[in-house]
N, C-alpha and C positions, 0 to 999 in steps of 0.2 A: 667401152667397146660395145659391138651390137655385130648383129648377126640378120641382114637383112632375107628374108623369103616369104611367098604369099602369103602367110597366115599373121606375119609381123606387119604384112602391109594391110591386112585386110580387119586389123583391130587395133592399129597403130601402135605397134612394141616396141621396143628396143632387143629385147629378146624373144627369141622363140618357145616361148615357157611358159605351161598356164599351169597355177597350181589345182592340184586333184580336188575337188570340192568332198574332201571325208569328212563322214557324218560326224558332230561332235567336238570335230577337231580345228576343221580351217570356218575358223568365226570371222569377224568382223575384220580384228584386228589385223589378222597375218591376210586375208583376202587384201584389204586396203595396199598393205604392206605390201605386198607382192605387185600392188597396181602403179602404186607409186612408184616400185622399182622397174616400173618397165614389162612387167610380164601382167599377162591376163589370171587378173585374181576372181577364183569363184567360191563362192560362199555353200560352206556345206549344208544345203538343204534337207538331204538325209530321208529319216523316214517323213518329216513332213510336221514337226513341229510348228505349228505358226507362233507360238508367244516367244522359240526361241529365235526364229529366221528376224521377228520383229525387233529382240534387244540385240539380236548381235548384228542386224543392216549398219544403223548411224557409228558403229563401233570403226567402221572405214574409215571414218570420219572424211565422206566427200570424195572418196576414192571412185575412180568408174568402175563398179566390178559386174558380175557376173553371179551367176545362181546355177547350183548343181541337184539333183532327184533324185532318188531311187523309183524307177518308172514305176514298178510293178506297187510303191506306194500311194504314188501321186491322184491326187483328186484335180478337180478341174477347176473346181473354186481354190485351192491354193494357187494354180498355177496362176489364176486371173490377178489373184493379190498379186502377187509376183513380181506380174509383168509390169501390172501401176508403174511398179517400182524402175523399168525403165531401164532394166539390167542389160548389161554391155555384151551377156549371152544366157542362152539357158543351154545345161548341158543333162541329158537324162541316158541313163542307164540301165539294164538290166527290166528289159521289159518290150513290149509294142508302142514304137513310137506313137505311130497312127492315129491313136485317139486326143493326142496334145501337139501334132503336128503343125495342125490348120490354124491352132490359135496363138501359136507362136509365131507361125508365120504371118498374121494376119496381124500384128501387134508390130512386124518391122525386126524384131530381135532373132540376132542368127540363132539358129540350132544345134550345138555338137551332140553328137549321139557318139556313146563309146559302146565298142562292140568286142567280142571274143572270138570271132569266126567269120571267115568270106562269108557264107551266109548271111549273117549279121549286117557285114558291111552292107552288103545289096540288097537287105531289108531298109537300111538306114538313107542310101539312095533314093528308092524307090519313096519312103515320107519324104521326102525334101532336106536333109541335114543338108547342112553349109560345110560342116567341118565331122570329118570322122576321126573318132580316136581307136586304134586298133590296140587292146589290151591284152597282153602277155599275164600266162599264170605267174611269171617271176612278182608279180604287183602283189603288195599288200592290201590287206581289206577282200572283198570279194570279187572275183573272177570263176574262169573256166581254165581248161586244160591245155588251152595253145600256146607255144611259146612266141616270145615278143619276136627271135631273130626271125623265125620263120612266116610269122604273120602279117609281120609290115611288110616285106616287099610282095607277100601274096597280093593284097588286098592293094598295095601301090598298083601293082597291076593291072589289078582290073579295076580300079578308078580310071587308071592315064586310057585303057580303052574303051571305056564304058560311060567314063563321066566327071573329064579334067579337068571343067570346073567345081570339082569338090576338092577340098583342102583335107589333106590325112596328117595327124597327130599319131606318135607314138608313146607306148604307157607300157610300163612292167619292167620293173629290174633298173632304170634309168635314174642316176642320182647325181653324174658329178660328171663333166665336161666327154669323157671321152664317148657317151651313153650320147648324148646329146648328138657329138661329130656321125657315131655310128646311126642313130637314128637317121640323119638327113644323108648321109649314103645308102641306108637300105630305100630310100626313097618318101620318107616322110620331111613336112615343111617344118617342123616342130613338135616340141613332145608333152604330156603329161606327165608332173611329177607330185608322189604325194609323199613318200616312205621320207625321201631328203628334207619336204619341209614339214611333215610331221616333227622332223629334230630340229625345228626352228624355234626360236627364243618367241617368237608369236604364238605358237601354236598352244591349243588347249589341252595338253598333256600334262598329266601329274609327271614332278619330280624323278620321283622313282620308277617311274618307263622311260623315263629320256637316259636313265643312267643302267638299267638293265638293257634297253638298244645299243650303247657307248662299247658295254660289254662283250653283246652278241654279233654272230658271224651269219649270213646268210645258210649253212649250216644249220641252224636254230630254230629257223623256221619251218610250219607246217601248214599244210591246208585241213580242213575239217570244217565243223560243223558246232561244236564244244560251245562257243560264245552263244552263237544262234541258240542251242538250246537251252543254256543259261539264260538268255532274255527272252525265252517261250517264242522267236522269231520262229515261221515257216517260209525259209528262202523256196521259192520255187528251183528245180532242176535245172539246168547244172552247176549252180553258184555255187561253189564255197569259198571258206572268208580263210583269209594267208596271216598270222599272225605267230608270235614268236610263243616255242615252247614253254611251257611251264609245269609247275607241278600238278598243276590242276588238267592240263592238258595231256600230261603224260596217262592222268589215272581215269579218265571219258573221254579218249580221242577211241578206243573200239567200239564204246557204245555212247554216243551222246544222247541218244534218244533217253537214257535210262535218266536225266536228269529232269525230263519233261515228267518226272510223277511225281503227281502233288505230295507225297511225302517229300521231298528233295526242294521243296519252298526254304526251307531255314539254309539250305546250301545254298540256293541261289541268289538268297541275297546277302548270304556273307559273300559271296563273288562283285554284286552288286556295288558294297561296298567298300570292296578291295579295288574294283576298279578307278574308284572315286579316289582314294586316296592313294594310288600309284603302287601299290603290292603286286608286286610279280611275279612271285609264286602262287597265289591264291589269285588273282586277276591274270588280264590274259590280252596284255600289250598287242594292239593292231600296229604291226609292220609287217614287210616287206623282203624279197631274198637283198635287197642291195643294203637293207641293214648292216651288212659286212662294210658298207662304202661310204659310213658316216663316223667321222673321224671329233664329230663335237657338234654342241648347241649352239649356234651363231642367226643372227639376224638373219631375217628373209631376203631384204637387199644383196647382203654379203653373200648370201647363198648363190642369188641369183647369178652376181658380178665373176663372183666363180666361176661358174658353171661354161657361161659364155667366154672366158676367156681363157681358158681350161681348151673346150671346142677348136673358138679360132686356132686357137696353138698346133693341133691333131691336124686341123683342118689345112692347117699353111702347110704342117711336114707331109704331108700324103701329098700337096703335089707338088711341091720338092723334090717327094720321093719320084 
């Protein structure tokens, strides 16, 4: 089954479905995987590793994918390696487009720029994006405070008046077909999903977080800051990162800065490497409020195939209804 609209026509899908490129997490493998299946797979570029963007590209094995940034990290020489590579998009985040605009466009590869706020959107405009993705705090990983229902058809808006040849994506809270039907009635052509294939059998998740998400209920989750200061990150304002409660977060979600002192080194990398071996209590699983909407670890294809036929079904009864 497929789900045809301009963003499937304008990257040739079958589905309206790009996976979230999280840092870490969507490597080579689930990227390909997701490409093969028909949706635009993008590669988490993250804070900007080049030895790891390098082992996990051929990990596609030949798939067309895509490449995802954290703006506010990106240098201009990674971006350039990047492009060599030819990728079927670049998507950047969290930051001023402007200064990696010109060289993206000038390389021929579209732009998605995901935003948190009309503001955003109309910054992302005015650099040139092809595609916008309008992100809801219900997202896991980092965002802002807007919610998804209320943001996409804002920002629909004032694209259909402002500037109809841009293509809007929606992101946050979105996991399993009915997410999908509702996204493309608030007025989005397709959506960004990461929290659902985070629990993909592709994905680079230790064990023991696919089985504490299985567990958790949208409920569970929180925003803060807690990781960030564990990894000595300084997200700039307003970003915080959406991930599932833990013990560790219950006891520095009032103060995370108090983890930033160099006494608190032997804590941070026993977190370090609780993260690595999937401990959920001492580590601090990145997902999402639709964690509640993932029912098991299944292939990326399967997910995909879902999702859209899950849609069409909503999509048929609504105008039946």
């Amino acid at each position: 089954m497929a789900i045809e609209t301009r963003f499937t026509k304008a990257f040739g899908l079958r589905h309206p479905v790009a996976l979230a490129p999280m840092a870490g997490v969507a490597g080579g493998e689930l990227a390909g995987a997701v490409a093969r299946a028909g949706g635009l797979g993008l590669l988490g570029g993250g804070y900007g590793d080049a030895d790891w963007i390098h082992a996990q590209w051929p990990l596609a094995g030949g798939a067309e994918i895509g490449i995802g940034f954290i703006t506010w990290k990106l240098t201009g020489g990674l971006l350039a390696e990047a492009l060599e590579r030819r990728p079927k998009a670049v998507m950047l985040s969290f930051g001023d487009l402007q200064p990696f605009a010109a060289q993206i466009r000038a390389a021929g590869v579209p732009l998605i720029a995901q935003v948190q706020e009309l503001a955003g959107a109309k910054a992302a405009v005015e650099a040139g994006a092809d595609v916008i993705v309008a992100q809801g705090s219900e997202a896991g990983g980092h965002g802002a405070t807007r919610a998804t229902m209320t943001l996409v058809p804002e920002v629909a808006d004032y694209l259909a008046a402002k500037a109809p040849d841009r293509i809007l994506l929606a992101a946050g809270g979105i996991a399993d077909g009915r997410g999908l039907a509702a996204a493309l009635m608030l007025g989005a052509e397709g959506v960004l999903i990461g929290s659902r294939f985070w629990a993909a059998r592709e994905a680079l998740v230790p064990e023991g977080f696919h089985k504490a998400a299985l567990a958790a209920t949208g409920d569970q989750t929180l925003r803060g800051s807690v990781p960030d200061a564990a990894r000595m990150l300084h997200w700039p304002a307003p970003y915080t990162i959406r991930t599932l409660r833990s013990a560790f977060t219950d006891q520095w979600q009032s103060n995370p800065d108090a983890l930033r002192d160099p006494a608190q080194e032997p804590l941070r990398q026993a977190w370090a490497e609780a993260q690595a071996r999937g401990d959920a209590q001492i580590g601090t699983p990145v997902a999402g409020e639709a964690v509640g909407l993932i029912g098991g670890i299944a292939p990326a294809a399967e997910i995909l195939d879902g999702i859209t036929t899950e849609a069409l079904s909503c999509l048929n009864a609504q105008r039946r209804g």
